[in-house]
C-alpha positions in Angstrom: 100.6 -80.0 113.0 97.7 -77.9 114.0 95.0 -77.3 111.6 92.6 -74.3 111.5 90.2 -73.3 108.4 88.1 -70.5 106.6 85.1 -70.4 104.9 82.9 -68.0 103.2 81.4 -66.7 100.1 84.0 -66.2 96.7 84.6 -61.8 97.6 84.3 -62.4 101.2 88.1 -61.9 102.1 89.2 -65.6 102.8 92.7 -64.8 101.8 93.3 -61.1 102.6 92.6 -63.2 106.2 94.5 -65.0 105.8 97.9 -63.2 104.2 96.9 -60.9 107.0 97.5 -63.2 109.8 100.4 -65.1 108.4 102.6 -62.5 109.3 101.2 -62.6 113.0 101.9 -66.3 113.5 105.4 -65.9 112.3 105.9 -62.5 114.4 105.7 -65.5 117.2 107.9 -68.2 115.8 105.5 -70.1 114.5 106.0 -71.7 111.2 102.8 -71.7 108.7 101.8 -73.4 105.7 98.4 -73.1 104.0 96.0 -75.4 101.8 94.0 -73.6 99.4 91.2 -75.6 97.9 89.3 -74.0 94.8 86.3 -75.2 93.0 88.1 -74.2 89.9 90.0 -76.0 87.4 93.7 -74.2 87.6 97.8 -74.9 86.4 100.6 -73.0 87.6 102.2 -74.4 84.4 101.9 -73.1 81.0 101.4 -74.4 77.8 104.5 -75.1 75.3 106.5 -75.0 78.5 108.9 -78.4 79.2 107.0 -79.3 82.3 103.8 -78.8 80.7 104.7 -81.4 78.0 106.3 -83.7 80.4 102.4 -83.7 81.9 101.0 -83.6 78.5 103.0 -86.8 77.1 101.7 -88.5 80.3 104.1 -88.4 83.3 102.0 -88.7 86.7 104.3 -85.7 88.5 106.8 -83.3 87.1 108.2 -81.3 89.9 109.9 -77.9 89.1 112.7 -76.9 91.0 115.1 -73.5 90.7 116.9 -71.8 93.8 114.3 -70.5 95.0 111.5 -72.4 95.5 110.2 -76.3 93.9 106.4 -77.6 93.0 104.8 -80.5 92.5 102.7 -81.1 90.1 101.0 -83.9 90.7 98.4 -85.1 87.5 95.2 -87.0 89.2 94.6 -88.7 85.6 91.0 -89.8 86.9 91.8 -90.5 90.3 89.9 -89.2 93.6 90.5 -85.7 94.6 92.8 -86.4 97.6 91.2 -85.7 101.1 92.0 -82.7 103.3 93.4 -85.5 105.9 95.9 -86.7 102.8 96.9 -83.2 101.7 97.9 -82.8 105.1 100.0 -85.9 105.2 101.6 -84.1 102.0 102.8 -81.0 104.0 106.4 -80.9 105.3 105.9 -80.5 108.7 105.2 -77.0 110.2 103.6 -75.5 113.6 99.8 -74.4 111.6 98.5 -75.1 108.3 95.7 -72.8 107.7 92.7 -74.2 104.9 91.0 -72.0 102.8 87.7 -73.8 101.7 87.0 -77.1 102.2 83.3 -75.8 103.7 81.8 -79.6 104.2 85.2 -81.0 106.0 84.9 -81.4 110.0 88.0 -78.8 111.0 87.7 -76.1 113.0 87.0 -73.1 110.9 86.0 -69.3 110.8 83.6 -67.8 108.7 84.4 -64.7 106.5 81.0 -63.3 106.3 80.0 -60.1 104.6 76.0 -59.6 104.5 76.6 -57.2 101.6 77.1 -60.2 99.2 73.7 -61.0 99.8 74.6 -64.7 100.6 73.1 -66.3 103.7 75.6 -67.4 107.1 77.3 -70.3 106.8 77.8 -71.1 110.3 74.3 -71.6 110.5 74.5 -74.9 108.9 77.8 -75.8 109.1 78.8 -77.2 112.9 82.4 -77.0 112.4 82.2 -72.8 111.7 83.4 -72.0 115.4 83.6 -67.6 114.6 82.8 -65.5 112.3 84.7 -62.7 111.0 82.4 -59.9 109.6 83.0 -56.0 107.9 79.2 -55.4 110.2 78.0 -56.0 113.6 75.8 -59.1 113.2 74.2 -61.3 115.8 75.4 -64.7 115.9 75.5 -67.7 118.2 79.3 -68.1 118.3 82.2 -65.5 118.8 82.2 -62.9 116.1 85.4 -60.3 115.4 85.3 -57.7 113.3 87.1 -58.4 110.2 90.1 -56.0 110.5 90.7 -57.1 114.3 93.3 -59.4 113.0 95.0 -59.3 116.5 91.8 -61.1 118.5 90.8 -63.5 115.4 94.9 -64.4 116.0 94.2 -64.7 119.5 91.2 -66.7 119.2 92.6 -69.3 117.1 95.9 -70.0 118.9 93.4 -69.7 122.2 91.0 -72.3 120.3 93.9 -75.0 119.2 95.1 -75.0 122.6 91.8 -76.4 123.8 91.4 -79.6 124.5 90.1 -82.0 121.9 
C-alpha cells in the first residue's frame, strides 16, 4: 500500500481534500482507504447502546456488524496510542491510504495552508511537508497548487509515489 498525508491547521480544509480527491483515485481504479488521526477524544458508539456496555463492562473490542458495513472498536484501556506504521498494518489491503494528521510522522505529506487563519506554514518546519495546497498565492520553497486544483494536487501525488524511494 502506498501512503500519502495531510497536514494543516483545524479550518484549513484537510478533509474537503481529501473527500475531494477520493473520487479522483477511484475514477482510476484505484482503491482508497484513509486514516484520520484527531487530537480529540471521540466514540462512534453511544451510550445505553449494547456495544457501548459490552465496552463499558470491560471487553477489549466489540466489533459491530450489519449488511452494510462493520467496525471495530478497539478499547486501548491504558495502552500506547498505536503508531501510524501499526494502523497501517490494520488496513485491509488497498492501492492508497491517505492520513489526515499525524503532523510529526515521517510520510510524505501536503500541507493545507490558508494564511487567513493567522497560523504560521507548517512546511517550514516540518521536512516531510512535500506541497502545499493554499486558497492564496504564497511563496514557498516546494510545489504549491491552488486548493481547488484538485486535478494537479491528484497528479502530483500519484506523480510523487511513483518516485523512487
Amino acid at each position: 500500500m502506498k501512503a500519502f498525508g495531510f497536514a494543516g491547521y483545524s479550518g484549513a480544509g484537510k478533509t474537503t481534500l481529501i473527500e475531494r480527491l477520493i473520487p479522483r483515485f477511484n475514477a482510476l481504479g484505484l482503491s482508497v482507504s484513509v486514516i484520520k488521526h484527531t487530537h480529540h477524544h471521540f466514540d462512534l458508539d453511544r451510550p445505553g447502546k449494547d456495544s457501548w456496555r459490552h465496552r463499558q463492562a470491560g471487553a477489549r473490542e466489540v466489533l459491530l456488524a450489519c449488511d452494510a458495513r462493520w467496525a471495530l472498536l478497539h478499547e486501548l484501556r491504558d495502552a500506547p496510542e498505536p503508531t501510524l506504521e501499526e494502523q497501517l498494518g490494520r488496513l485491509s489491503p488497498c492501492d492508497l491510504v491517505l492520513i489526515e494528521g499525524f503532523k510529526q510522522t515521517p510520510v510524505a505529506k501536503l500541507e493545507v495552508f490558508r494564511p487567513s487563519l493567522g497560523k504560521p506554514p507548517l512546511w517550514l518546519d516540518h521536512p516531510s511537508i512535500v506541497a502545499v495546497a493554499s486558497d492564496v498565492p504564497i511563496a514557498c520553497p516546494i510545489p504549491r497548487f491552488d486548493l481547488d486544483d484538485v486535478a494537479a494536487i491528484a497528479r502530483f501525488i500519484l506523480d510523487y509515489l511513483e518516485r523512487p524511494c
